[in-house]
C-alpha positions, 0 to 999 in steps of 0.5 A: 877669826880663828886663831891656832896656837897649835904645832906644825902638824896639828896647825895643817889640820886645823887651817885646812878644815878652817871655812874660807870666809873666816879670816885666819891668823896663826900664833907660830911657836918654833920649827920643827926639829925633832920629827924635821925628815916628816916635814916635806909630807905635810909642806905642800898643806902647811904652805897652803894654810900660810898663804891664807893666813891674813896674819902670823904671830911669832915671840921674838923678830930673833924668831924670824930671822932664824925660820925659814918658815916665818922668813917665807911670810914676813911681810905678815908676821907680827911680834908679839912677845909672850907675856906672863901674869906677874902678880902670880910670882909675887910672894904671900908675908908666908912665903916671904918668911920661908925665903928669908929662912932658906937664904939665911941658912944656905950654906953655898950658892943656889942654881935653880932650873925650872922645866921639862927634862927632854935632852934639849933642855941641856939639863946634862950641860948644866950638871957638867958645869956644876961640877965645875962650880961649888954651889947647889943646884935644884932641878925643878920638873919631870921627864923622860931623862930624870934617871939618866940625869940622875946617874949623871950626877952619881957619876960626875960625883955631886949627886949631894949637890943636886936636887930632883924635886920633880914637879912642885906646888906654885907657892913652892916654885915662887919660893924657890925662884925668889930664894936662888941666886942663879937661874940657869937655862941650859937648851942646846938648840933652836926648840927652846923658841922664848924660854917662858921659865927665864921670864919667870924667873926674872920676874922674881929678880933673879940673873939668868944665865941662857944659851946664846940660841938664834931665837927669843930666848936671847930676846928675852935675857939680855946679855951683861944686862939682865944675865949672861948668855954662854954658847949652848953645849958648852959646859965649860962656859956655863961654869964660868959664868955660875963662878962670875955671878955666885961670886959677885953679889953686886952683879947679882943684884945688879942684873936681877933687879934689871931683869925684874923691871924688865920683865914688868915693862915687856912681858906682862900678860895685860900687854900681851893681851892687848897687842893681840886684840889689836891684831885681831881688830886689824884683821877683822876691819872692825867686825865683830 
């Protein structure tokens, strides 16, 4: 079969030049947003590769709902949420240590935020938040708006509060998310499809604090179960919620310790794995 994990565009492409004897499944991320005013060029060949995709692989039935491309076809479309490597956020007896050492020294509360810096990542919802809140934040990641955020923080004056540490080694991130108290996923809208960061962090215990989004990223952070969801752009919201959770330590742990057994019992790459293997043996009728 040919599976095609790929964005709108590329996916037509892809689809139309697949062999008409080859079955063909789609791995669906997220609409298009952005570049949404081109997508009425490309429609008419994208709902020709849908109608001959014998399956659709989408994260989240959050992600259904809120498609109107997947709404289309959802009497094809399979959930198969997206799985992570858990062994790989487990900590070395080094690093361990240097958690240990940071949390013992830190003097506030720790906000940690981990991925690209593109406006809607809401990376600027969260600054204005933690101007509300008497804690650190580190910003983990590079992109586009990493000046313009930078000055943000000059102006909102906690430019010594915040940390851009760009991008980081693996067993840097690791610590980070271990030694945070809060890990915070800001996006303002429906491009945030799953949020793979807040699992990552959940995997590490950590609470997560996420917008409220129509897609998996409500799927994955349960509300009141393994963090807290505020409406996405509502800088006020978010500070309340960093003051509730830096100023509970029980809750803290509480949410973190669910998010972890969370994380192990959905989100574990073997599971994903093995769930799109069984699509593909469905698909393929036992051929090889």
């Amino acid at each position: 079969g040919l599976f095609t994990p790929v964005r709108l565009p590329r996916l037509a492409f892809a689809g139309s030049a697949r062999p008409p004897a080859v079955p063909l499944i789609i791995s669906y991320h997220a609409d298009v947003i952005r570049q949404r005013r081109l997508l009425p060029l490309y429609k008419p060949i994208l709902n020709a590769v849908f109608n001959r995709a014998q399956r659709i692989i989408a994260a989240a039935e959050e992600n259904i709902a809120s498609s109107p491309v997947l709404t289309r076809y959802k009497d094809r479309v399979t959930v198969i949420p997206y799985g992570i490597d858990l062994r790989a956020f487990q900590l070395t007896e080094t690093e361990s240590v240097e958690v240990a050492r940071r949390r013992r020294t830190a003097r506030e509360g720790t906000v940690l935020f981990v991925g690209v810096l593109r406006p809607y990542k809401g990376v600027d919802v969260l600054l204005r938040a933690m101007a509300r809140v008497k804690a650190r934040l580190i910003v983990v990641g590079r992109g586009p708006n990493r000046l313009e955020l930078s000055g943000l923080a000059a102006r909102l004056g906690i430019s010594n509060r915040v940390s851009f540490l760009g991008e980081v080694s693996d067993s840097e991130r690791r610590i980070l998310l271990h030694a945070c108290d809060v890990f915070v996923l800001p996006s303002i809208d429906e491009r945030e499809a799953f949020g793979i960061a807040q699992l990552e962090a959940m995997a590490c215990g950590r609470p997560v604090i996420a917008s409220d989004l129509p897609t998996g990223v409500r799927f994955v952070n349960k509300n009141q179960m393994t963090g807290l969801l505020v409406p996405p752009g509502d800088s006020d919201a978010r500070a309340a919620a960093l003051q509730r959770l830096l100023g509970d330590e029980r809750l803290r742990q509480t949410l973190g310790n669910a998010a972890k057994r969370r994380a192990e019992l959905e989100f574990s790459a073997d599971r994903m794995v093995r769930r799109v293997q069984q699509v593909y043996e469905e698909v393929l009728g036992g051929r090889r």
